[in-house]
ROLUM-833008 format. One line per 2 residues: number of its first residue (from 1); their letters; for each residue x, y, z of N, C-alpha, C. Coordinates in steps of 0.05 Angstrom, whole numbers. Example, Ala and Ser with C-alpha at 12.3 -4.5 7.8 and 13.67 -1.06 7.14 Angstrom:
<recs>
1 = AS = 264 -114 156 246 -90 156 264 -66 156 ~ 257 -45 142 273 -21 143 258 1 157 .
</recs>
This chain:
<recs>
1 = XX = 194 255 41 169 268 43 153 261 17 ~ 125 254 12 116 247 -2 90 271 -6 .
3 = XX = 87 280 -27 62 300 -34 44 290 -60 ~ 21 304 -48 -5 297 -71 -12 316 -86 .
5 = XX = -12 320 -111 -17 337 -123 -30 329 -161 ~ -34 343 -175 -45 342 -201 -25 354 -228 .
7 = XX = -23 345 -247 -12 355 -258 -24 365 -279 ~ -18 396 -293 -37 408 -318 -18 420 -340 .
9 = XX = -13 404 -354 9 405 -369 34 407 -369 ~ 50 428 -371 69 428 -354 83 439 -326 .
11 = XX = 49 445 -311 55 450 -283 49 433 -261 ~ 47 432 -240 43 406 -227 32 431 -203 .
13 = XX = 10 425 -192 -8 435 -174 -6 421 -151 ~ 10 432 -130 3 411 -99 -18 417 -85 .
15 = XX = -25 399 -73 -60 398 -52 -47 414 -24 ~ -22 418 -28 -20 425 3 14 435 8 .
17 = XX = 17 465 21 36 473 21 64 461 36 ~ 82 465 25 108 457 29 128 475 39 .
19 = XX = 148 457 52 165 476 79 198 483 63 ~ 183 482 41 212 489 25 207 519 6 .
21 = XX = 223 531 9 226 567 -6 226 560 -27 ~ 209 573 -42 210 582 -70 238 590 -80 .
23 = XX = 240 570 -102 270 582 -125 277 548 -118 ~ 274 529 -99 288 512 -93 282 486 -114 .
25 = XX = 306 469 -122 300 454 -151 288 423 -125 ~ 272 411 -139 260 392 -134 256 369 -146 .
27 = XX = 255 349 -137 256 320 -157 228 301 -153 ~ 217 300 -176 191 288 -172 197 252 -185 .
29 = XX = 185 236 -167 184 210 -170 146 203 -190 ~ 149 195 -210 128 184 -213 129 158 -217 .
31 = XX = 105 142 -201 93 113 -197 94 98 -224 ~ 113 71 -238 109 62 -260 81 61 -267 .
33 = XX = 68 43 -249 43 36 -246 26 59 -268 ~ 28 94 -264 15 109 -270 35 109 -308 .
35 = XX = 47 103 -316 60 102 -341 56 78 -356 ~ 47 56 -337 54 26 -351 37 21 -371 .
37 = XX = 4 16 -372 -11 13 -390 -36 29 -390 ~ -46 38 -408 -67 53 -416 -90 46 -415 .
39 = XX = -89 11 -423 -117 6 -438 -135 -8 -414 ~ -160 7 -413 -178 16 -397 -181 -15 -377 .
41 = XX = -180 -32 -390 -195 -60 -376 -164 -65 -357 ~ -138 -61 -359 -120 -56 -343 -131 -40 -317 .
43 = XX = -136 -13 -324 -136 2 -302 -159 -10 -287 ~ -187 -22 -291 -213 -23 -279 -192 -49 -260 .
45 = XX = -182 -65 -275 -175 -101 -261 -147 -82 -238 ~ -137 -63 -241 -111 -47 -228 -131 -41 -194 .
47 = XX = -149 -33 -203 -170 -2 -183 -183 -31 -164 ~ -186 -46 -170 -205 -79 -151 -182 -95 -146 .
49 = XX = -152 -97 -156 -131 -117 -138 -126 -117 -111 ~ -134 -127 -97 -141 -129 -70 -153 -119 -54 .
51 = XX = -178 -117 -65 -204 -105 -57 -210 -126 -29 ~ -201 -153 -33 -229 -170 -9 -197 -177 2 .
53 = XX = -179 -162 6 -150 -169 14 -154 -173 57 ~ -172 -157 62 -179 -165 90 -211 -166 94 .
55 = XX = -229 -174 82 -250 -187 87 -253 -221 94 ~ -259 -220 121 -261 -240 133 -274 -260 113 .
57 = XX = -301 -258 105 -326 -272 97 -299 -288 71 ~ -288 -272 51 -268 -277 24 -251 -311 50 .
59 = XX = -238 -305 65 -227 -323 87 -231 -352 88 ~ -256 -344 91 -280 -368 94 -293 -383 74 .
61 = XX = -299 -365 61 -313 -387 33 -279 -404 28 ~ -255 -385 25 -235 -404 14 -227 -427 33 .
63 = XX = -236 -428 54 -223 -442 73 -246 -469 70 ~ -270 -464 69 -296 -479 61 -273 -495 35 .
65 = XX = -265 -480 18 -270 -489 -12 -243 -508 -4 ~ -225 -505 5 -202 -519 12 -202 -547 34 .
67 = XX = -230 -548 50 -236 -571 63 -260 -589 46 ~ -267 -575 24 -286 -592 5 -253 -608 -11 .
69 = XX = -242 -589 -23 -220 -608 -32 -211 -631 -29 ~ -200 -626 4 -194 -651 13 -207 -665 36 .
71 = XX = -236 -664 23 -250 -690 39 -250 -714 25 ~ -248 -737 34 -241 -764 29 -283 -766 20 .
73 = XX = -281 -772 -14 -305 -772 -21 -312 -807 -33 ~ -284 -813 -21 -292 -842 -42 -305 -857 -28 .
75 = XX = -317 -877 -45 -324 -903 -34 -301 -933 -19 ~ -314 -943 1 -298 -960 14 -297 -987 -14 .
77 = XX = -276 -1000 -11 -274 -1018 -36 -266 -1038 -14 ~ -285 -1065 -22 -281 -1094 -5 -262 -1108 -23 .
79 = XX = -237 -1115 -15 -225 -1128 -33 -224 -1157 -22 ~ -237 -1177 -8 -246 -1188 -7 -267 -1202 -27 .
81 = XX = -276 -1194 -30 -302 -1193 -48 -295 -1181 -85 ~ -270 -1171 -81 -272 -1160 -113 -261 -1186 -133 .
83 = X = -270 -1181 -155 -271 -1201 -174 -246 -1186 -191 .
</recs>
């Protein structure tokens, strides 16, 4: 079972009641992710990782950008004619 809740020092506030009796000991998992790093430009680049993860249009430009790659852009060379 997984629950959402806040924590305020050392109590932890759930968004939504639970089917377990009071007195009962409980084990809380917290996310590394929420311990790993602090510094701010982490969390902003954390909150946008896979933001365009199912936007078609993201699809397409790469798929554009991957047939510009490998289009054959050279020139024909007469080796007949080369010196």
């Amino acid at each position: 079972m997984k629950v959402k809740g806040i924590i305020r020092g050392k109590t932890i506030e759930l968004f939504q009641e639970l089917p377990v009796p009071n007195g009962v000991e409980i084990f809380i998992e917290i996310p590394d992710t929420t311990l790993s790093n602090p510094d701010p430009n982490w969390q902003q680049l954390q909150a946008i990782i896979g933001a365009w993860k199912d936007d078609q249009e993201i699809g397409d430009i790469f798929a554009q950008i991957d047939r510009e790659r490998h289009a054959d852009l050279g020139e024909p060379i007469d080796f007949d004619n080369f010196n």
